[in-house]
Predicted model as a PDB file, atoms N, CA, C, CB and O in Angstrom, pLDDT in the B-factor column:
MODEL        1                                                                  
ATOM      1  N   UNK A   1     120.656  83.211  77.127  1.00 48.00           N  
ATOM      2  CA  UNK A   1     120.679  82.630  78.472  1.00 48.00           C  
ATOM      3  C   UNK A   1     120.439  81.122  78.434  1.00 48.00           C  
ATOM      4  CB  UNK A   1     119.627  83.302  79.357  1.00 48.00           C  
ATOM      5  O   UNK A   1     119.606  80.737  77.613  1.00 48.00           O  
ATOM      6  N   UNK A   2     120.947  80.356  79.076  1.00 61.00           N  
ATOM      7  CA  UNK A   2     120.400  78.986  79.277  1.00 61.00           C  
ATOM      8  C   UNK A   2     119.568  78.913  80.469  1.00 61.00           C  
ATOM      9  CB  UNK A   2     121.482  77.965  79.388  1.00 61.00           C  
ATOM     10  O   UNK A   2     119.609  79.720  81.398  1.00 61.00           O  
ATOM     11  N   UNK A   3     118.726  77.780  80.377  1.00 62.00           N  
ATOM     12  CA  UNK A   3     117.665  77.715  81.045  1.00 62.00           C  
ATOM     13  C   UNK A   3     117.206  75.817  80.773  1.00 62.00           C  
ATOM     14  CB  UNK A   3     116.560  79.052  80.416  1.00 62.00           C  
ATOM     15  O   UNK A   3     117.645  75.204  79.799  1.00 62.00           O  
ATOM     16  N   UNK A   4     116.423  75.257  81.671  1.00 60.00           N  
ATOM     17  CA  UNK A   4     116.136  74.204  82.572  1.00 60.00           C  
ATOM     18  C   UNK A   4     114.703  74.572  81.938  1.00 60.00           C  
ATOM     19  CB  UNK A   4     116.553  74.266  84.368  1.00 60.00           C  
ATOM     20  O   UNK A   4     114.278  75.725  82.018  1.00 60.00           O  
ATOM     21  N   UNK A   5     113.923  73.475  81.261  1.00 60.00           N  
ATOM     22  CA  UNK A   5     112.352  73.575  80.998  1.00 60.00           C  
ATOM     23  C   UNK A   5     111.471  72.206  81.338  1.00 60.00           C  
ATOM     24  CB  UNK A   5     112.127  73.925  79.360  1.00 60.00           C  
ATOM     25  O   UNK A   5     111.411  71.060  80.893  1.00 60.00           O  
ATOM     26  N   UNK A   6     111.038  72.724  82.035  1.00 61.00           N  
ATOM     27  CA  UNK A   6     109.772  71.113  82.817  1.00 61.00           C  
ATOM     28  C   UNK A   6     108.704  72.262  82.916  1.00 61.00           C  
ATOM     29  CB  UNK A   6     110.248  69.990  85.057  1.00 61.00           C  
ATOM     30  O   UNK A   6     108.688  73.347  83.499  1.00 61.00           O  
ATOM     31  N   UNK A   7     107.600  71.419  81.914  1.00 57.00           N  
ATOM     32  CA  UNK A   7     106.394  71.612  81.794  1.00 57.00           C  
ATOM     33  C   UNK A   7     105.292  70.804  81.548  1.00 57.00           C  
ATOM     34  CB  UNK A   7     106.389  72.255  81.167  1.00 57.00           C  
ATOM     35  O   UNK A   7     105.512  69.709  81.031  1.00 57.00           O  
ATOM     36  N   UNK A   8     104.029  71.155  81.841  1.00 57.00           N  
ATOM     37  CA  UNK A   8     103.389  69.809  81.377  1.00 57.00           C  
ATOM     38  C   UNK A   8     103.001  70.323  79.723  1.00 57.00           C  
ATOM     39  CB  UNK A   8     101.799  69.279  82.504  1.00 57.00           C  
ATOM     40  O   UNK A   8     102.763  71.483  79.385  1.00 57.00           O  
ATOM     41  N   UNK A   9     103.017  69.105  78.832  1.00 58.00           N  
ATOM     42  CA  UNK A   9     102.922  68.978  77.935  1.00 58.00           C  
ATOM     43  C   UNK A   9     101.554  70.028  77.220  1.00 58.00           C  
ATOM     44  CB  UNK A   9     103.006  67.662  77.973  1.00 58.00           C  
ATOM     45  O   UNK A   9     101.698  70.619  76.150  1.00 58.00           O  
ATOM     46  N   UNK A  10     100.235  70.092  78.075  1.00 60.00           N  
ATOM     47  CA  UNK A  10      99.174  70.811  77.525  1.00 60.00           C  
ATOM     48  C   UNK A  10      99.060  71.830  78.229  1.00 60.00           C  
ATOM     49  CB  UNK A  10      98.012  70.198  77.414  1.00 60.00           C  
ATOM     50  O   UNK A  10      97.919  72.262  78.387  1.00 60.00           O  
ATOM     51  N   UNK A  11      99.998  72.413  78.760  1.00 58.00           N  
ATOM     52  CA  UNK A  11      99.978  73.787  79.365  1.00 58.00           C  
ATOM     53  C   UNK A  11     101.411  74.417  78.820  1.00 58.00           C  
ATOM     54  CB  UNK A  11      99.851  73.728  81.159  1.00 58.00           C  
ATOM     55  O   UNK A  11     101.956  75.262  79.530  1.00 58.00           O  
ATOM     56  N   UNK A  12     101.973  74.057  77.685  1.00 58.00           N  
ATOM     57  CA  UNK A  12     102.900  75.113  77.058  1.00 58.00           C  
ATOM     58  C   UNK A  12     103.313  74.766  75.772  1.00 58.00           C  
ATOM     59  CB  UNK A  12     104.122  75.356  77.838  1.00 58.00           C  
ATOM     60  O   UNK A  12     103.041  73.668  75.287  1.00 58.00           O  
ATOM     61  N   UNK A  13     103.951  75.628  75.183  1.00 61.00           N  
ATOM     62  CA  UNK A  13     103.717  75.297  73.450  1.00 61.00           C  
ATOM     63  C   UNK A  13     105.145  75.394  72.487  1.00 61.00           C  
ATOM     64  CB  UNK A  13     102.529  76.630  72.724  1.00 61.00           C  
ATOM     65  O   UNK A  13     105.477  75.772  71.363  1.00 61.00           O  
ATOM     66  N   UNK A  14     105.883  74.655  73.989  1.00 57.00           N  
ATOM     67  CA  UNK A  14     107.539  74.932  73.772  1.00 57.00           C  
ATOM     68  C   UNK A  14     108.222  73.486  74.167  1.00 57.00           C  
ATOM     69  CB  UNK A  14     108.230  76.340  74.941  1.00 57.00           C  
ATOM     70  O   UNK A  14     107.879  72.819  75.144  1.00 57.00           O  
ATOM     71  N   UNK A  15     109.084  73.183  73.382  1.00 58.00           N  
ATOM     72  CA  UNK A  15     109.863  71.781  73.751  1.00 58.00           C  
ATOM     73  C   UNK A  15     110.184  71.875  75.931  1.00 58.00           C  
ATOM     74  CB  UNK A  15     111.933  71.854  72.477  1.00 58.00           C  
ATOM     75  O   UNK A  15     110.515  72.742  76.740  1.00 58.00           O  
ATOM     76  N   UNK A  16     109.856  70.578  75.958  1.00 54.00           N  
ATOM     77  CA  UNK A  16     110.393  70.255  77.496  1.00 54.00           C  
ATOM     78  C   UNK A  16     111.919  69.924  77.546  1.00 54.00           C  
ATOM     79  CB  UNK A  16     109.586  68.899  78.158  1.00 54.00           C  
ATOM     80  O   UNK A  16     112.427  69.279  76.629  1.00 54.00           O  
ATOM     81  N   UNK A  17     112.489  70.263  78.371  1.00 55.00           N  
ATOM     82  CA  UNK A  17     114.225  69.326  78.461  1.00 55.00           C  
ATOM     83  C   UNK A  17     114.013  67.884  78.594  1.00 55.00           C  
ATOM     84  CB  UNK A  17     115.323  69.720  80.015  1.00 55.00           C  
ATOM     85  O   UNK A  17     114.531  67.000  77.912  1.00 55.00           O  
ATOM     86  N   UNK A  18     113.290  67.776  79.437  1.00 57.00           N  
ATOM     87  CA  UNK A  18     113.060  66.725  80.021  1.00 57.00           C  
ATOM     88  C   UNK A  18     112.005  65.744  79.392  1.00 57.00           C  
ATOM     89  CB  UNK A  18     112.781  67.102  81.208  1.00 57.00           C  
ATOM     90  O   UNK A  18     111.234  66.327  78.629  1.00 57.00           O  
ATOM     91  N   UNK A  19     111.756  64.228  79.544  1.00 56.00           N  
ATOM     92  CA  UNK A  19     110.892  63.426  78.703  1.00 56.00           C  
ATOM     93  C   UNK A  19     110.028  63.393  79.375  1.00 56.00           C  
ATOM     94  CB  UNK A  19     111.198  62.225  78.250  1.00 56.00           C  
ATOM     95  O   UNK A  19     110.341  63.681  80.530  1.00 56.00           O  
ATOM     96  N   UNK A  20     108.755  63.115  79.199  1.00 56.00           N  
ATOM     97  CA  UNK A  20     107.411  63.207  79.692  1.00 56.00           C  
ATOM     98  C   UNK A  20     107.139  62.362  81.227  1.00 56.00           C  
ATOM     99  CB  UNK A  20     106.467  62.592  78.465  1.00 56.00           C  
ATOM    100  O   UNK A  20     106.488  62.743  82.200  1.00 56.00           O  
ATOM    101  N   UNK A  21     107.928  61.043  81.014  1.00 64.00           N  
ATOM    102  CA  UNK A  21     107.939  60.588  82.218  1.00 64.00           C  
ATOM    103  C   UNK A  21     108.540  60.837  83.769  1.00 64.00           C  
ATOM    104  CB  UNK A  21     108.207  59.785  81.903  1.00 64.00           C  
ATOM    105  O   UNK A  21     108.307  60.238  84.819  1.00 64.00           O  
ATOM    106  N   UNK A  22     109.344  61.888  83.485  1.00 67.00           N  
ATOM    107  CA  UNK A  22     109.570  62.366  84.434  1.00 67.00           C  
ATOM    108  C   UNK A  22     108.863  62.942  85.720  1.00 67.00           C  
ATOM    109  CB  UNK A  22     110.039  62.887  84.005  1.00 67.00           C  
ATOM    110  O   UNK A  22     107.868  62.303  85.380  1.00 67.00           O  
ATOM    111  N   UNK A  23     108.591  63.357  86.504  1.00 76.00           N  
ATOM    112  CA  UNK A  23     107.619  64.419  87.347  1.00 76.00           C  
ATOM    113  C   UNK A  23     108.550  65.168  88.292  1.00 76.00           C  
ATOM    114  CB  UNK A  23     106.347  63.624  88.316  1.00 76.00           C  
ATOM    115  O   UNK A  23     109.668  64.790  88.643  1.00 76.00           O  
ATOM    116  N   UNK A  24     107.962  66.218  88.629  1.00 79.00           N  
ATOM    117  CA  UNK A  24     109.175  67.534  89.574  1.00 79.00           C  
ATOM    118  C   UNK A  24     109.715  66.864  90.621  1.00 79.00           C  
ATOM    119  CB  UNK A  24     108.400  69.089  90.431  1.00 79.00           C  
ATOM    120  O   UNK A  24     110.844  67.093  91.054  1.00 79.00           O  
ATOM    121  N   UNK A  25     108.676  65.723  91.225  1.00 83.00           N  
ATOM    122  CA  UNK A  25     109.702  64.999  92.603  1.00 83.00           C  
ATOM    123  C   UNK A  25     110.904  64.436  92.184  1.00 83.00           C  
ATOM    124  CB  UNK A  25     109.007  63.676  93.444  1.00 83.00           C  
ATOM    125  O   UNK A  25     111.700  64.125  93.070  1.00 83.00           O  
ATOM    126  N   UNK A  26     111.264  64.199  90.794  1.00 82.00           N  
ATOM    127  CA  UNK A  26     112.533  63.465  89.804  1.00 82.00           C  
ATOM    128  C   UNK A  26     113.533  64.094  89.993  1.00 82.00           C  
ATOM    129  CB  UNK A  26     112.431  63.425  88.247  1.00 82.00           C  
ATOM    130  O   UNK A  26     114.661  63.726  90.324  1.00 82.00           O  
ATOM    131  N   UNK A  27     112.906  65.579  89.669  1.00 83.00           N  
ATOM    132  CA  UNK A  27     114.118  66.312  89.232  1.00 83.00           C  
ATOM    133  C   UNK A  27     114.548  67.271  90.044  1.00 83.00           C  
ATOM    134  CB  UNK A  27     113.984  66.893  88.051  1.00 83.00           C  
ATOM    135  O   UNK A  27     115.748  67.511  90.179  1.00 83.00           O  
ATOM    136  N   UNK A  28     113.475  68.006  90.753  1.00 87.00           N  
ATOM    137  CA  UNK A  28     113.925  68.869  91.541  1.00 87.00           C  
ATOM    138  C   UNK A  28     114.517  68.400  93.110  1.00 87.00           C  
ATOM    139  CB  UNK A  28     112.857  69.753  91.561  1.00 87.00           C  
ATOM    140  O   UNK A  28     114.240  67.329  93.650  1.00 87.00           O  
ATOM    141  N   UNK A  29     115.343  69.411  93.655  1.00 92.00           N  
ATOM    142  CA  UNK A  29     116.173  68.891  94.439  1.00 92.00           C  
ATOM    143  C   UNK A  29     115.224  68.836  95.880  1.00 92.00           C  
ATOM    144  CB  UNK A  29     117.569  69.756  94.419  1.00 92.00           C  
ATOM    145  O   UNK A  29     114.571  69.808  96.262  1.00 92.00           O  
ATOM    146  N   UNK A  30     115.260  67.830  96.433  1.00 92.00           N  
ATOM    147  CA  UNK A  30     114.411  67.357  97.469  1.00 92.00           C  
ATOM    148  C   UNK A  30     113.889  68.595  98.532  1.00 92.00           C  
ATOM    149  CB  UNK A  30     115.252  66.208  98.240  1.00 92.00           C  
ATOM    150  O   UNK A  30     112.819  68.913  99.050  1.00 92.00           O  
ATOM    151  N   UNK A  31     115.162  69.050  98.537  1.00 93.00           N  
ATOM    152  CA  UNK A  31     115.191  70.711  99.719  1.00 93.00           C  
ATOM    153  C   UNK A  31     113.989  71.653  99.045  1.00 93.00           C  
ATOM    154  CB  UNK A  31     117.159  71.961  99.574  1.00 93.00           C  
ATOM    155  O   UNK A  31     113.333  72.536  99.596  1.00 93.00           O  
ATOM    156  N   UNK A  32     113.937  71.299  98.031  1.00 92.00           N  
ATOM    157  CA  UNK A  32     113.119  72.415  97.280  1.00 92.00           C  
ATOM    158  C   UNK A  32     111.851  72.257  96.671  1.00 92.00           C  
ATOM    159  CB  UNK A  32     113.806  72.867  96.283  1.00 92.00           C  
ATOM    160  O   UNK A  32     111.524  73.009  95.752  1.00 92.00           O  
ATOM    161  N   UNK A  33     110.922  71.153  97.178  1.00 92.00           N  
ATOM    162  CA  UNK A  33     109.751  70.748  97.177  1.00 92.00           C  
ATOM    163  C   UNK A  33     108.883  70.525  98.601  1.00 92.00           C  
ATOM    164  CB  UNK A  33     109.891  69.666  96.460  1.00 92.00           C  
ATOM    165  O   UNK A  33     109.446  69.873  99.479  1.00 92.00           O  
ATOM    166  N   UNK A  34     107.891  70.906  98.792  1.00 90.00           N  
ATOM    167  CA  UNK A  34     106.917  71.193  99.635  1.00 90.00           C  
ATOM    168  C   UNK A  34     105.711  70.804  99.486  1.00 90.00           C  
ATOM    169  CB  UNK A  34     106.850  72.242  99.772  1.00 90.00           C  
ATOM    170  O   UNK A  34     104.861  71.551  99.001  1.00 90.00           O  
ATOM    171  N   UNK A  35     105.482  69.722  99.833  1.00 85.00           N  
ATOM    172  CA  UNK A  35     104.238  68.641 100.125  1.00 85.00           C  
ATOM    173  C   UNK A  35     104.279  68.630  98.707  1.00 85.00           C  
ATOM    174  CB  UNK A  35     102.615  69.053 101.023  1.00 85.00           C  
ATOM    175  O   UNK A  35     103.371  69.327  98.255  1.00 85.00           O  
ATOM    176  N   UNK A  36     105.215  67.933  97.546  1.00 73.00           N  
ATOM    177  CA  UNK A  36     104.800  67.467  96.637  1.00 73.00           C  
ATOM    178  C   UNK A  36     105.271  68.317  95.495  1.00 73.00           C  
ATOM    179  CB  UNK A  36     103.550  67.270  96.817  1.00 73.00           C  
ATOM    180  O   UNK A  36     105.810  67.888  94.474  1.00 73.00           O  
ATOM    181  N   UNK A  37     104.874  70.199  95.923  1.00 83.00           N  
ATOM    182  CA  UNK A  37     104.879  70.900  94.492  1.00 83.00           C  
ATOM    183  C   UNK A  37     106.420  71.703  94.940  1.00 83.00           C  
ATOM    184  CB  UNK A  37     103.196  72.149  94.062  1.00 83.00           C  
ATOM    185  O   UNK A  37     107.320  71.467  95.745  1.00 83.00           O  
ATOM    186  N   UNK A  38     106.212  72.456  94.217  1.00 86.00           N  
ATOM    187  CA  UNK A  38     107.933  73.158  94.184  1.00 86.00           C  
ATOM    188  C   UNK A  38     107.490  74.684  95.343  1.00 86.00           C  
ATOM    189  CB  UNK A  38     108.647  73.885  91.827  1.00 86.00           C  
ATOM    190  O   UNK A  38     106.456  75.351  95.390  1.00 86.00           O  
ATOM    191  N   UNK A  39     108.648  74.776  96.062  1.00 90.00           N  
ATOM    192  CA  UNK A  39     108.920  75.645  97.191  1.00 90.00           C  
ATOM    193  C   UNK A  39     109.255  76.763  95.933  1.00 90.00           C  
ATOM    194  CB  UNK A  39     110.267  75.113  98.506  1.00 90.00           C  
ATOM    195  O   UNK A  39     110.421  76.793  95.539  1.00 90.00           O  
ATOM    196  N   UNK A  40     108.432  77.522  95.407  1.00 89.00           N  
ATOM    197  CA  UNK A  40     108.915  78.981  94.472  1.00 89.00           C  
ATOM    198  C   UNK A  40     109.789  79.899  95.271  1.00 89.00           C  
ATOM    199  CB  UNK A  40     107.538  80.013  93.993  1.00 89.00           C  
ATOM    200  O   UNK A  40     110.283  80.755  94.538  1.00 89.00           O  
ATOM    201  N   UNK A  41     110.149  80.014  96.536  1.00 93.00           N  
ATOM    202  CA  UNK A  41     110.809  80.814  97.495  1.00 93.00           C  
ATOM    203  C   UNK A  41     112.058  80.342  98.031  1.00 93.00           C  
ATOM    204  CB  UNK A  41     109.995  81.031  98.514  1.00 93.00           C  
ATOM    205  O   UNK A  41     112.906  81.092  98.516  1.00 93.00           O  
ATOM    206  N   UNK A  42     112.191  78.779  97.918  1.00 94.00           N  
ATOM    207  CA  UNK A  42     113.262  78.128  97.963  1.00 94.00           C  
ATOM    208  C   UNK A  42     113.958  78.282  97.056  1.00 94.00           C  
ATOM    209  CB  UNK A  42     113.153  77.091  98.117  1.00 94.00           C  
ATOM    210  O   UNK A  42     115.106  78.725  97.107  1.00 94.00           O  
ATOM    211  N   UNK A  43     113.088  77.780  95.644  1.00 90.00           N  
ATOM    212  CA  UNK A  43     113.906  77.642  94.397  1.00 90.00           C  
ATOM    213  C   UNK A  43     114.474  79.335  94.649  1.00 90.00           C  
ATOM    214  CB  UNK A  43     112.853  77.181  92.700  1.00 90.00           C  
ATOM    215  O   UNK A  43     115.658  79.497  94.948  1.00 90.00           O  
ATOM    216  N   UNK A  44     113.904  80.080  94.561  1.00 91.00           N  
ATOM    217  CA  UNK A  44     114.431  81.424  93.908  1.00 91.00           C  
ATOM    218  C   UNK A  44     115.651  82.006  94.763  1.00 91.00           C  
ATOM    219  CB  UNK A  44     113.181  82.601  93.850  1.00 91.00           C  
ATOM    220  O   UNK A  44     116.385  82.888  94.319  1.00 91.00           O  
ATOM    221  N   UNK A  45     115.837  81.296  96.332  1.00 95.00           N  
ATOM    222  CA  UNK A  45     116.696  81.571  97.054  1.00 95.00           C  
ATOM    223  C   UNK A  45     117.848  80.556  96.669  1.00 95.00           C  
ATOM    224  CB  UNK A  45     116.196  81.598  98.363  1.00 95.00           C  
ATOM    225  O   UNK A  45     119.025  80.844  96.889  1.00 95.00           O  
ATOM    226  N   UNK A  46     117.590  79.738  96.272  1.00 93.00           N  
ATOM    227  CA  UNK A  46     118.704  78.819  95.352  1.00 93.00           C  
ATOM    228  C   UNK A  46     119.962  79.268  94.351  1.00 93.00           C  
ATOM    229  CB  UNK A  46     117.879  78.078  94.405  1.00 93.00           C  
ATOM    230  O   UNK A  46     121.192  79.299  94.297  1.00 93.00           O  
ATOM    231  N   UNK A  47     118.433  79.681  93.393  1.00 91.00           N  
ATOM    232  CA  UNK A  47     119.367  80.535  92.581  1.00 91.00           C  
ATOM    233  C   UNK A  47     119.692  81.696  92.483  1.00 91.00           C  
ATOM    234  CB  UNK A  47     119.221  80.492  91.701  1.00 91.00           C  
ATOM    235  O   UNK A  47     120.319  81.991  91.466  1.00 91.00           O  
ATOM    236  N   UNK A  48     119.432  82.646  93.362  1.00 94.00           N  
ATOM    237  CA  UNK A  48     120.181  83.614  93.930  1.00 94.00           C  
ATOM    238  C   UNK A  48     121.321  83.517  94.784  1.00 94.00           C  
ATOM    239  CB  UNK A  48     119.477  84.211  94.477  1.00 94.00           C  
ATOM    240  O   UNK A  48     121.875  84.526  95.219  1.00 94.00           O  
ATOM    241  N   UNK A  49     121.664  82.476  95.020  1.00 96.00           N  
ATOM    242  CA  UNK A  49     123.111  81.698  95.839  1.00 96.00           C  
ATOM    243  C   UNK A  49     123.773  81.318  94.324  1.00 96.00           C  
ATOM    244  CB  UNK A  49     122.707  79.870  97.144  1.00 96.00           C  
ATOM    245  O   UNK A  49     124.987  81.519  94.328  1.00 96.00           O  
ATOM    246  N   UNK A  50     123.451  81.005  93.520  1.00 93.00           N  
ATOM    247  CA  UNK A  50     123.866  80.432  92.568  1.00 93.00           C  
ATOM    248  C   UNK A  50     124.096  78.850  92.471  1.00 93.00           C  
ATOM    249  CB  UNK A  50     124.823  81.065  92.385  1.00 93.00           C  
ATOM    250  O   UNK A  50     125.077  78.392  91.884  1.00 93.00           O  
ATOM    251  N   UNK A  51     123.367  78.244  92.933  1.00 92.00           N  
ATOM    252  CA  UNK A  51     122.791  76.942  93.399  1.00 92.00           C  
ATOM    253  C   UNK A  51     122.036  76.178  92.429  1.00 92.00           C  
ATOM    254  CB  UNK A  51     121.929  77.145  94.506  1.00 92.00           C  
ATOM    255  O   UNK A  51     121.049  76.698  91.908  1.00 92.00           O  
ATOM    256  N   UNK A  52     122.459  74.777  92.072  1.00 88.00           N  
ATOM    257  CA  UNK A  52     121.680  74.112  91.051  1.00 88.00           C  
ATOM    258  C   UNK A  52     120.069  73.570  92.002  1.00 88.00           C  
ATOM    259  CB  UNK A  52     122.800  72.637  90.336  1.00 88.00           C  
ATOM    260  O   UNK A  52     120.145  72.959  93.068  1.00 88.00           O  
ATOM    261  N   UNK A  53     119.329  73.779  91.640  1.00 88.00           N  
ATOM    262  CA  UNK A  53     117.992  73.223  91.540  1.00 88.00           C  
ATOM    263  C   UNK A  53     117.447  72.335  91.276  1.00 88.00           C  
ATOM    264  CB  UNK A  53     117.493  73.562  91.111  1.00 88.00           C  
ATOM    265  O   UNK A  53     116.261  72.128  91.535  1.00 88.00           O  
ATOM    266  N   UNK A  54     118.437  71.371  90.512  1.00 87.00           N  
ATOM    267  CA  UNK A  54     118.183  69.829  90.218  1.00 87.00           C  
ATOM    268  C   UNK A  54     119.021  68.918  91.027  1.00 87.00           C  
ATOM    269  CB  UNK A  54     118.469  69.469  88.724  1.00 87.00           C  
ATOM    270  O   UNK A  54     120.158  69.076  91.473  1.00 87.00           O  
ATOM    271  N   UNK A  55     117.940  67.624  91.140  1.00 88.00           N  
ATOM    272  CA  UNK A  55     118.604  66.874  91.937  1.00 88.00           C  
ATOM    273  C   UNK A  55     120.162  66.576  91.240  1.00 88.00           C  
ATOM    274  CB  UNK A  55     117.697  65.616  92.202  1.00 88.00           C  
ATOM    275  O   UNK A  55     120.439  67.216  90.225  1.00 88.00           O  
ATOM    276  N   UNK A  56     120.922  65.842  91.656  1.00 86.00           N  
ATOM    277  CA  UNK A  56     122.387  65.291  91.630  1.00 86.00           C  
ATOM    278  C   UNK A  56     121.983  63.882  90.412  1.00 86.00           C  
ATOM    279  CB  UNK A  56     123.067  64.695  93.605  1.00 86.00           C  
ATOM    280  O   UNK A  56     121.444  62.780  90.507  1.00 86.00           O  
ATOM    281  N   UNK A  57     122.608  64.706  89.305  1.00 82.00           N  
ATOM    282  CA  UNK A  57     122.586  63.431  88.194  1.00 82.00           C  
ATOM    283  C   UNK A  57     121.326  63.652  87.096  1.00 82.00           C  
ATOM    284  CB  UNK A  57     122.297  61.786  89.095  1.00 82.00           C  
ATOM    285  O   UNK A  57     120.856  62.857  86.283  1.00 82.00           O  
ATOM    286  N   UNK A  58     120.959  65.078  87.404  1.00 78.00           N  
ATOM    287  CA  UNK A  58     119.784  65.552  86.437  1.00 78.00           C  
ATOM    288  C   UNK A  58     120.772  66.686  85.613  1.00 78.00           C  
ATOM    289  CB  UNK A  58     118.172  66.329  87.382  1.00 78.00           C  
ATOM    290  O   UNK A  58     121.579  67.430  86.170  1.00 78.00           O  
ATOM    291  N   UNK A  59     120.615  66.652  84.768  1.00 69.00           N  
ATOM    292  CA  UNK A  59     120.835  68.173  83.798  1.00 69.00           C  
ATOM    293  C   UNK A  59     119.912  68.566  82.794  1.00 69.00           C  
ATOM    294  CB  UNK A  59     122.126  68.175  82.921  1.00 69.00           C  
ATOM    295  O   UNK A  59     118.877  67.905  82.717  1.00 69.00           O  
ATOM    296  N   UNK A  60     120.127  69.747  81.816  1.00 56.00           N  
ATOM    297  CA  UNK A  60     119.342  70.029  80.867  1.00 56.00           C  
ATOM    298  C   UNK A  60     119.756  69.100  79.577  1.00 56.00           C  
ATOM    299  CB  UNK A  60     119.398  71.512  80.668  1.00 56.00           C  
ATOM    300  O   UNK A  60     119.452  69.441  78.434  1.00 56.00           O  
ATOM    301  N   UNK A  61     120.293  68.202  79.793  1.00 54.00           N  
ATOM    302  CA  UNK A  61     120.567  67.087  78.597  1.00 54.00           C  
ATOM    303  C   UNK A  61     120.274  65.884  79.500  1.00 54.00           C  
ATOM    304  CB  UNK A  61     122.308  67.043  77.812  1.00 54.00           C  
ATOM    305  O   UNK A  61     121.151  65.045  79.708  1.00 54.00           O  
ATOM    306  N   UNK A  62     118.947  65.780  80.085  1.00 44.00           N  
ATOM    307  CA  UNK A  62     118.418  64.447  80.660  1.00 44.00           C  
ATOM    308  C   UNK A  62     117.510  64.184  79.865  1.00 44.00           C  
ATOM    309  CB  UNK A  62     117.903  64.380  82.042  1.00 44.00           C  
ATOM    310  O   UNK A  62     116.553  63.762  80.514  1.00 44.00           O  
ATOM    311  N   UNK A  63     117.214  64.218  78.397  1.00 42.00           N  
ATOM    312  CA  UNK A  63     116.069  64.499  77.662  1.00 42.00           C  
ATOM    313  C   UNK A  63     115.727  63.080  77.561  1.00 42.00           C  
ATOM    314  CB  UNK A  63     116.228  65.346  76.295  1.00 42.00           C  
ATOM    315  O   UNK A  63     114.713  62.730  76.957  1.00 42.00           O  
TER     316      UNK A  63                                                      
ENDMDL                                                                          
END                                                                             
């Protein structure tokens, strides 16, 4: 499967896509953040439409 990875660095023990400077207001798509952190009910209705989740001009090769 492919898959999209943003994490913080000391809470997982797996390469990020993304470079450290980034933060979720970067990447995730504006519709889909809620006071700051990520809408988990948005996102998941996203991609159950089959809907990208990243903003416009982000991919999993934004490393």
């Amino acid at each position: 499967p492919q898959a999209f990875v943003m994490g913080h660095p000391n809470r997982q023990n797996f390469a990020s896509d993304i470079n450290d400077e980034l933060e979720l207001e970067d990447v995730l798509a504006t519709d889909l953040l809620d006071h700051g952190g990520a809408n988990f009910a948005a996102i998941r209705a996203a991609l159950v439409a089959g809907r990208s989740i990243l903003r416009p001009g982000i991919s999993s090769g934004a490393a």
